[in-house]
C-alpha positions in Angstrom: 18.2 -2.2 -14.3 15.0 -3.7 -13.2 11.7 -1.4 -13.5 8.2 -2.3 -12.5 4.5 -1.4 -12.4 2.7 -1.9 -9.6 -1.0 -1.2 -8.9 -1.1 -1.7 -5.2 -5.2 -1.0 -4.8 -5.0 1.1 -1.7 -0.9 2.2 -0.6 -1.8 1.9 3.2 -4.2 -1.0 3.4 -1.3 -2.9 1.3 1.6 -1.2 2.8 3.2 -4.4 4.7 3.4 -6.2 1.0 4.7 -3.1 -0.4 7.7 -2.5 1.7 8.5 -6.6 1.8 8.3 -6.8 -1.7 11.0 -3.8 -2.4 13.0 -5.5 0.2 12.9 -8.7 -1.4 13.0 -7.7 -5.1 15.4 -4.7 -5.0 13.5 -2.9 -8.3 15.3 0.2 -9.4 12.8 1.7 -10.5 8.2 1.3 -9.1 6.1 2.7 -11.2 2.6 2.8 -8.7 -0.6 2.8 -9.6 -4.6 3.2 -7.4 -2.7 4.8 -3.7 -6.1 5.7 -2.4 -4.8 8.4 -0.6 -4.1 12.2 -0.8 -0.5 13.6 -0.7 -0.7 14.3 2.9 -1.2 10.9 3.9 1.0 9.0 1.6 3.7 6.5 4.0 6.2 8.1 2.3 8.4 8.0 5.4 7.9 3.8 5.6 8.8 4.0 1.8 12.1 6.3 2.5 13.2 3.9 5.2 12.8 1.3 2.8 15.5 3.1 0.3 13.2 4.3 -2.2 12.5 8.2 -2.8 9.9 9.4 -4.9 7.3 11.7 -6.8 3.9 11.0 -5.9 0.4 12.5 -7.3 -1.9 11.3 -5.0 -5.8 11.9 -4.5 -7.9 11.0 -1.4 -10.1 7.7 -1.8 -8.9 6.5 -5.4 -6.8 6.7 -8.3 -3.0 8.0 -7.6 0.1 7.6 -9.2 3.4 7.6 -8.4 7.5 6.9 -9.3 9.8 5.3 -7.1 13.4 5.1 -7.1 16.2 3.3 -5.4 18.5 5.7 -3.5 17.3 8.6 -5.5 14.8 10.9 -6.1 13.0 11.5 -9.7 13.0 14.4 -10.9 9.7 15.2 -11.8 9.0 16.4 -15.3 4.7 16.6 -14.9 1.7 15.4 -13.5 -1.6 15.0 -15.0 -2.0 14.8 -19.1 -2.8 18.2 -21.4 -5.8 18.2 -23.6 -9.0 18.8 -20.4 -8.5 21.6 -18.2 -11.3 20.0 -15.6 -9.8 16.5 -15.4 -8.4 16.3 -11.8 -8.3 12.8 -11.6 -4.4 11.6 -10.0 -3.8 9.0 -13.1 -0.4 10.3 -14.5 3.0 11.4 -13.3 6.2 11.9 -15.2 9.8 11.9 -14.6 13.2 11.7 -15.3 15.8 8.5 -13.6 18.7 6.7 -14.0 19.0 8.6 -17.8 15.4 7.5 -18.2 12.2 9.1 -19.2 9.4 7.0 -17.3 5.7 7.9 -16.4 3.3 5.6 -14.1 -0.5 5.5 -15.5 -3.6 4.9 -14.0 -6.4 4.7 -17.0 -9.3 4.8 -16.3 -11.3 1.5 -15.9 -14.4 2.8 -17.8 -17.0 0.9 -17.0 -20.2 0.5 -17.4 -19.5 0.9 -21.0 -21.5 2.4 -23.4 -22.0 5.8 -21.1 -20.0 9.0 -19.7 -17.4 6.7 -18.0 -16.4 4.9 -21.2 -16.2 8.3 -22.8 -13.9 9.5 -20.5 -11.7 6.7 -21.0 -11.3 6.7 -25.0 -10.6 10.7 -24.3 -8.0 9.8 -21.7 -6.7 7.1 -24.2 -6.5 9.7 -26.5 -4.5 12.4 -24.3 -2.1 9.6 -23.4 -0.9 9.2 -27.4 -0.3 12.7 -28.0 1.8 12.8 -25.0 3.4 9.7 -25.9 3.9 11.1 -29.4 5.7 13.8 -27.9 7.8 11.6 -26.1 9.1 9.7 -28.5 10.0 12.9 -31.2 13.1 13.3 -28.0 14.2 10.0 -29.1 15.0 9.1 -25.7 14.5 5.7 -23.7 11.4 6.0 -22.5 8.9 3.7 -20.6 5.4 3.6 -19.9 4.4 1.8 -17.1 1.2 1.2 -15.8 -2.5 -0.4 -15.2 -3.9 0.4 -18.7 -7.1 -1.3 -18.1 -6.8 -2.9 -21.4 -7.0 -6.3 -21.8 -5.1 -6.8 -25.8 -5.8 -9.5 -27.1 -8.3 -12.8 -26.3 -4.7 -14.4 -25.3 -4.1 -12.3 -22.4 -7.2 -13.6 -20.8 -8.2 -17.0 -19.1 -12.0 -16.6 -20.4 -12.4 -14.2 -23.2 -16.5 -15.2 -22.8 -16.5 -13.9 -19.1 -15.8 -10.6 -20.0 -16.8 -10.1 -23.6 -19.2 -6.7 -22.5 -16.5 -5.5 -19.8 -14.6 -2.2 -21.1 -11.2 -3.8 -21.0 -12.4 -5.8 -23.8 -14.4 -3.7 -26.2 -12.8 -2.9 -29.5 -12.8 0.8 -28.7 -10.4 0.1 -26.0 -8.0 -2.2 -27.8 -7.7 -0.1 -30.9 -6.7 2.5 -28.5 -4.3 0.5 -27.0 -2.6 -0.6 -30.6 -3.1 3.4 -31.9 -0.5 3.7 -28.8 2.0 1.0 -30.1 1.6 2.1 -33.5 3.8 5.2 -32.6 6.6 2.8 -32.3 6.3 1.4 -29.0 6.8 -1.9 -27.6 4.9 -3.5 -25.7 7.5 -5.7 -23.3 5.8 -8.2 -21.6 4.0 -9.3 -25.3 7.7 -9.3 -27.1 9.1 -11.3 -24.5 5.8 -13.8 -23.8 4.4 -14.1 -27.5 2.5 -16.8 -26.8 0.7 -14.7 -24.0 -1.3 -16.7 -21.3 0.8 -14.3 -18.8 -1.9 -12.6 -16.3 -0.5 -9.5 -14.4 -4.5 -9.5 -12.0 -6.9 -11.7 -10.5 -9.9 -10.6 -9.2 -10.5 -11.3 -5.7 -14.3 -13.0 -6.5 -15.1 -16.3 -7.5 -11.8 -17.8 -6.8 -10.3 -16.1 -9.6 -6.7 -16.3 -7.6 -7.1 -20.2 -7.1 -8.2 -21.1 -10.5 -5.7 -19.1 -12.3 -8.2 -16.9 -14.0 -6.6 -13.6 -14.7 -6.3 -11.5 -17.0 -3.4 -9.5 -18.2 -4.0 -5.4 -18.2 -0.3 -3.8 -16.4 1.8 -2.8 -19.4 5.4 -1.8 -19.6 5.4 0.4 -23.1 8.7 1.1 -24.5 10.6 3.6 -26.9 12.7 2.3 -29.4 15.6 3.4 -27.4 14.5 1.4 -24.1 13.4 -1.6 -26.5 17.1 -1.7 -27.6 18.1 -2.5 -23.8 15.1 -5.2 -23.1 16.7 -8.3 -21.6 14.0 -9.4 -19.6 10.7 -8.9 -18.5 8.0 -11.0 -16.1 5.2 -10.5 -13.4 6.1 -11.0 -9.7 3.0 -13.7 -9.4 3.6 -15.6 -6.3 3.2 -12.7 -4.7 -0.4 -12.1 -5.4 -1.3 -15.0 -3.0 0.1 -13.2 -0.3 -2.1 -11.7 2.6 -4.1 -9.2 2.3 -2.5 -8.4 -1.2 -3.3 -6.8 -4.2 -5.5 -7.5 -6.6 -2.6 -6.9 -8.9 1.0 -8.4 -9.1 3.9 -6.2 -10.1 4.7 -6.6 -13.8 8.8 -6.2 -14.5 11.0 -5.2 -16.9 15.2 -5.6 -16.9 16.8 -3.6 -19.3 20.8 -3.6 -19.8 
């Protein structure tokens, strides 16, 4: 079973690479990520003809999540995280596949950091564990698939230097990001690339996509119980170089 994460940066503008990617990849599951567009505008007949059903939690202009399936529909378990009432942001949806508890997330990007916007995304971080520690007391295979606009570690980006005052970067954010794992999760992508040097975006200035210069912030997080199944796991590069494409590739698990 192959599941993937997906930040497609605008679901219409990027629609043509969409649909030809799930045609030429076949994913089971599509966790996506930034749809730039409310519910009632969401191609969600093009991605039905396709094969895929889904639950979507859009918004108009930015963020929006949602979980696709191939052949099926998800049952939705919930959008949006607990913990602030007034949040409306689209960055989380929840639901239940193929015997499999998944959720696509959006974090928020958080810069220019320090300020309200960094705030808002240590909070968010925050709201995420408890809903991940929740998750995993059902001791259930569970992923968490998303942009987490985290970069890790100093490994999972080409120039550390570049972006040493960017948000993805600050240790705020990556104690966050280890808080998370330190519920028992697994991070697939690092336990299956150790060595790192594995970039999941590339900006499209300064000819970050030519020279290679990505960084690596889509994360596949897993329970104990999906761990146990990881075969596999790898980012769809190539297709990043595609027209008009995202700024992101999608990021893969297989699990048996």
């Amino acid at each position: 079973m192959r599941i993937a994460t997906y930040n497609v940066n605008g679901i219409k503008a990027r629609l043509p690479r969409l649909i030809e990617w799930l045609d030429e990849q076949k994913p089971d599951i599509v966790c996506l990520q930034e749809l730039k567009s409310s519910d009632e505008t969401l191609p969600i007949a093009d991605i039905e003809a396709a094969g895929y059903k889904g639950v979507w939690h859009g918004q108009k202009g930015f963020n929006g999540v949602a979980i696709l399936a191939r052949g099926e529909t998800p049952v939705e378990v919930q959008k949006g995280l607990g913990g602030e009432p007034e949040d409306e942001h689209s960055r989380y949806i929840e639901a239940d596949i193929f015997g499999i508890r998944v959720a696509s997330i959006y974090l928020p990007n958080g810069n220019p950091q320090p300020g309200p916007k960094f705030d808002y995304k240590l909070r968010w971080f925050e709201r995420l564990t408890a809903r991940a520690a929740e998750l995993m007391a059902l001791e259930i295979p569970v992923v968490l698939a998303g942009d987490y606009n985290v970069i890790p570690t100093d490994d999972d980006i080409a120039n550390p230097k570049a972006m040493a005052d960017d948000a993805l970067m600050q240790p705020e954010s990556r104690a966050a990001f280890r808080k998370l794992a330190a519920l028992g999760l697994t991070d697939a992508l690092e336990a299956r690339h150790p060595k790192g040097r594995l970039w999941t975006f590339w900006d499209y200035q300064a000819g970050a996509w030519q020279r290679d210069a990505g960084f690596r912030i889509d994360h596949l997080m897993l329970s104990p119980e999906a761990a146990d199944r990881l075969v596999a796991a790898g980012v769809d590069k190539e297709y990043r170089g595609r027209e008009k494409a995202s700024d992101h590739a999608a990021t893969w698990i297989e699990l048996d």
